[in-house]
C-alpha positions as CSV (number, residue, x, y, z in Angstrom):
1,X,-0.9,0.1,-18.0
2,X,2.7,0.3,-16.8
3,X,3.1,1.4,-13.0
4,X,5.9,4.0,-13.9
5,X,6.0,6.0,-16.9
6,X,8.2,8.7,-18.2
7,X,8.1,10.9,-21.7
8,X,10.3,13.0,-22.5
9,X,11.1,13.7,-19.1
10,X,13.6,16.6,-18.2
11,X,14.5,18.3,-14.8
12,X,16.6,21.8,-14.7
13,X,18.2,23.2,-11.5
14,X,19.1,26.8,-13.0
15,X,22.1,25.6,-15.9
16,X,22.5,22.2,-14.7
17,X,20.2,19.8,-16.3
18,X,19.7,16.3,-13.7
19,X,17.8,14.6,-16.7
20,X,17.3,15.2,-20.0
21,X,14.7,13.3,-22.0
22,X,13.9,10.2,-20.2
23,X,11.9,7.8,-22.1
24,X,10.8,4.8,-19.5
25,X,8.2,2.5,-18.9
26,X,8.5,0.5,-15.8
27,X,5.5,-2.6,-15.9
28,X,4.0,-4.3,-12.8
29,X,5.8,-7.1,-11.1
30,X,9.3,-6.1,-11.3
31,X,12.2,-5.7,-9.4
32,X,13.9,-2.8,-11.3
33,X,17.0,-1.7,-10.4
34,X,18.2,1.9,-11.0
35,X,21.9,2.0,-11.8
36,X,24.3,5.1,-12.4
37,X,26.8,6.6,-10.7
38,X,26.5,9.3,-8.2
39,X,25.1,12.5,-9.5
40,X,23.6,10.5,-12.4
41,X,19.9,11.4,-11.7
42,X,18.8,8.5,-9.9
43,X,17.9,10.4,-6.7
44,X,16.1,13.2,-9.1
45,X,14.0,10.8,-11.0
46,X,12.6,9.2,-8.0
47,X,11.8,12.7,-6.4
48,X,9.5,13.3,-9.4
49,X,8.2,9.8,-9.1
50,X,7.0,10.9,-5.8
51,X,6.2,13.9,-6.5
52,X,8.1,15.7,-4.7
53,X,9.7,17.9,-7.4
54,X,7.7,19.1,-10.6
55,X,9.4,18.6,-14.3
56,X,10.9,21.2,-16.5
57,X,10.1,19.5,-19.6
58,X,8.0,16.0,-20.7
59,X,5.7,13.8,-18.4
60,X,6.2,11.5,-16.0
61,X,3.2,9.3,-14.7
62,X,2.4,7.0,-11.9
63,X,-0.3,4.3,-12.7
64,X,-1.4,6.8,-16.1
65,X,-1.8,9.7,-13.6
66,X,0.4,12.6,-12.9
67,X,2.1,13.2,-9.5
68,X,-0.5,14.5,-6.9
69,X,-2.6,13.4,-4.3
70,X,-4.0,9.9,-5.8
71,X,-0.4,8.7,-7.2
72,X,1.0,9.8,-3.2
73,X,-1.6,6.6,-2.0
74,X,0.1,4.4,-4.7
75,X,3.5,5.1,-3.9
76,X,5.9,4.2,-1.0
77,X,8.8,5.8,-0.8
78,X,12.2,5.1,1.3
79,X,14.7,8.4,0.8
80,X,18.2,8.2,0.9
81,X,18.8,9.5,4.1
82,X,17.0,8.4,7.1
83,X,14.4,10.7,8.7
84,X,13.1,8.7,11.4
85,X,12.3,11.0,14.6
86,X,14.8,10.2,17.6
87,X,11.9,10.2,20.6
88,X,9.7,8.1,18.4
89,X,9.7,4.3,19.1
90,X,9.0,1.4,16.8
91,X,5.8,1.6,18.5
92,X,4.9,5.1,17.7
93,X,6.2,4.7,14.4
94,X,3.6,2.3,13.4
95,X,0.9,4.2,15.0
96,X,2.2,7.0,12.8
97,X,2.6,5.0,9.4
98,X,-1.4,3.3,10.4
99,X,-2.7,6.9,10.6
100,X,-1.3,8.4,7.9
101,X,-1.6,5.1,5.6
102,X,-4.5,3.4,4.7
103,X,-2.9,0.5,3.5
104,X,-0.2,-0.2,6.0
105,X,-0.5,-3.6,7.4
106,X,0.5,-2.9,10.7
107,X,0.4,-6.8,11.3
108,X,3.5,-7.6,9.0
109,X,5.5,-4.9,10.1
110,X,5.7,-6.2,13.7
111,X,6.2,-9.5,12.5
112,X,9.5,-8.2,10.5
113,X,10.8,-5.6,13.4
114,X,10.1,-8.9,15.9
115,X,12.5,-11.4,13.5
116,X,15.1,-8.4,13.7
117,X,14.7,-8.8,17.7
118,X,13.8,-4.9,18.0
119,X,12.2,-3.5,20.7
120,X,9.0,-2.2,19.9
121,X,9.6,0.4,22.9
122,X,13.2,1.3,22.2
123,X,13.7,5.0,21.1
124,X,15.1,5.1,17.6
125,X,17.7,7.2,19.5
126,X,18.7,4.3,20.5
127,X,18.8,2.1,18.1
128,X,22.2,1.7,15.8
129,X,21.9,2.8,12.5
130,X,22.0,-0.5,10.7
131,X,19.1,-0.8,12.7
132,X,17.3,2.1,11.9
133,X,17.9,2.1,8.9
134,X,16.3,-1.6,8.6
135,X,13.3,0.2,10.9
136,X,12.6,2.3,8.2
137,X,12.5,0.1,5.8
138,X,10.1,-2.1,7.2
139,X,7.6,0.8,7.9
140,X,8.2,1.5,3.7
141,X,7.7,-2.3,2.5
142,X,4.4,-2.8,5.2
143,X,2.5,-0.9,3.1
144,X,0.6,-2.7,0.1
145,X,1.6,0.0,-2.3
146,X,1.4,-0.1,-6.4
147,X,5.4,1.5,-6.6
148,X,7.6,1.5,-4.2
149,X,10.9,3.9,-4.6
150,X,14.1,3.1,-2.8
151,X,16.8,5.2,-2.3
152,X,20.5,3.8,-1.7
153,X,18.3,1.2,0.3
154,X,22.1,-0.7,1.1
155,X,24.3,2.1,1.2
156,X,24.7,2.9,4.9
157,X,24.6,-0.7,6.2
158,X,26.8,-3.6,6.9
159,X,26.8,-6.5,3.6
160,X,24.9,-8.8,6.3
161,X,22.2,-6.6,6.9
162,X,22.0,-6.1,3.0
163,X,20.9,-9.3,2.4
164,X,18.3,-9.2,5.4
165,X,17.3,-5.7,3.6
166,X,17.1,-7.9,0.3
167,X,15.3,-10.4,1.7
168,X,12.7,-8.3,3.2
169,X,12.0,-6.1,0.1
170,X,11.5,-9.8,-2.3
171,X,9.4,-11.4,0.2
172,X,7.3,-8.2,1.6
173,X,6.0,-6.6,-1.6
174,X,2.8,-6.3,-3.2
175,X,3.2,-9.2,-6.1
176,X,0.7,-6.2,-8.6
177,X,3.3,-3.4,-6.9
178,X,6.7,-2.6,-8.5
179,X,9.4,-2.0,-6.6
180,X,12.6,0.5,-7.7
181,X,15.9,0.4,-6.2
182,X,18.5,3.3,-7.3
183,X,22.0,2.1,-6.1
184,X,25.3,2.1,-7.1
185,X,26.2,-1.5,-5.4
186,X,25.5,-2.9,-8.1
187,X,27.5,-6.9,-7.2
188,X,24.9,-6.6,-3.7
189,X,21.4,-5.8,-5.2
190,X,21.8,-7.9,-9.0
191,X,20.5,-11.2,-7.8
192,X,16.8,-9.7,-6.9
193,X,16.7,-7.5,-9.9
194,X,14.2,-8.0,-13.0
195,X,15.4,-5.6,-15.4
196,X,18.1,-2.6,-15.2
197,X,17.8,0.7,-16.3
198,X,21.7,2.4,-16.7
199,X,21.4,5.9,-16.2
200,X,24.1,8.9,-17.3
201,X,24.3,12.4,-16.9
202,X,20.5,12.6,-16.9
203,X,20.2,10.2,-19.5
204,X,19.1,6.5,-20.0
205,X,21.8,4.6,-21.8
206,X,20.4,1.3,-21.2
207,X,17.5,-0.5,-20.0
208,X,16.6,-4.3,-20.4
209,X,15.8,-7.4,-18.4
210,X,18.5,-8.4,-16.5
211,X,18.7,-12.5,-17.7
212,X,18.7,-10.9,-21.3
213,X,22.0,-8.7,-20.2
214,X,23.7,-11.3,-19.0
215,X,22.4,-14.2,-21.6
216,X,23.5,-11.7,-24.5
217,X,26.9,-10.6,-23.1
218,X,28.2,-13.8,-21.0
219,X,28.8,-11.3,-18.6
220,X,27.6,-10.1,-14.6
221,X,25.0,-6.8,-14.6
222,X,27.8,-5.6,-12.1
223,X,30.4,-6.1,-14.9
224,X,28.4,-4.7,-17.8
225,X,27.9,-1.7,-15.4
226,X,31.7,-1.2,-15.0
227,X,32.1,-1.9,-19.1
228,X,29.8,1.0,-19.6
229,X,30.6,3.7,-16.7
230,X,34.3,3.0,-17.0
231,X,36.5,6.2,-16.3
């Protein structure tokens, strides 16, 4: 049973159509990154993933089951933006990640705040965002999850702390678990991916394994991206 599936999946806002018949299947054990550019649908398909918006049209299903209740304790979710709350301390954050999550291993997440040399009693207030950023993160990947959806995971931080962020989401996740990362930097994320999925104007317009890509054009997934998105 894949861990992500979509049929026929389509999401209206009023006229504007975010995606428009998405046929996907996304198995366990992969790396999968989400490409397009902005305003493609990335940020759309992995709301529905997490149920946090409802389709217009088709299906989409985590683990064989709809969005709801049982597919939100499968799913671990990092959004694009971070929401971390300013008096809350790394502390209180896993306090609040071990309540709320059964499976958060509380264990591994101090172990990867403690390698980032964070105190566990700083304020995120005061914390830079690189750093916060990274903060959230680890509370996302600490969980033992079946799907985990990132958001622009590298798009607000420095390229060193990228490939710390890479790092962390390789060595960190649950080996059954699939992990998605939507992103449009593409050169930064290609050498953890598994397969790519190309997405356009709501619509998939490619998706393979990423060593077939490259074997079959000679050519970077970063290149291949700019071949097919070209202006």
């Amino acid at each position: 049973m894949p861990v992500l599936e979509c049929k026929g999946l389509s999401k209206s806002y009023g006229a504007k159509r975010a995606l428009d018949g998405v046929d996907l299947r996304v198995e366990a054990g992969r790396i999968v990154g989400l490409l397009g550019p902005n305003g493609s649908g990335k940020t759309t398909l992995i709301k529905l993933a997490n149920g946090l918006l409802t389709p217009t049209q088709g299906r989409i299903l985590v683990n064989g089951l709809e969005p709801g209740v049982e597919t939100k304790r499968a799913v671990s979710y990092l959004p694009e933006r971070a929401c971390l709350p300013d008096w809350m301390s790394a502390r209180d954050l896993m306090g609040f990640y071990g309540d709320f999550y059964a499976d958060f291993d509380r264990q591994a997440a101090e172990d990867m705040l403690s390698r980032l040399g964070i105190d566990l009693r700083a304020g995120m207030k005061s914390l830079s965002k690189g750093n916060r950023e990274k903060v959230q993160l680890i509370m996302v990947m600490a969980r033992r999850a079946r799907l985990y959806l990132l958001d622009e995971p590298i798009g607000g931080v420095d390229p060193a702390a990228r490939d710390y962020i890479l790092n962390t989401i390789i060595s960190n996740y649950n080996p059954e678990a699939s992990v998605i990362i939507s992103t449009h930097l593409i050169s930064d994320v290609e050498k953890v991916l598994d397969d790519v999925i190309f997405i356009n104007q709501g619509k998939v317009v490619l998706a393979a394994p990423a060593d077939e890509l490259r074997e079959q054009q000679g050519k970077s997934v970063d290149q291949i991206f700019r071949e097919v998105f070209r202006c």
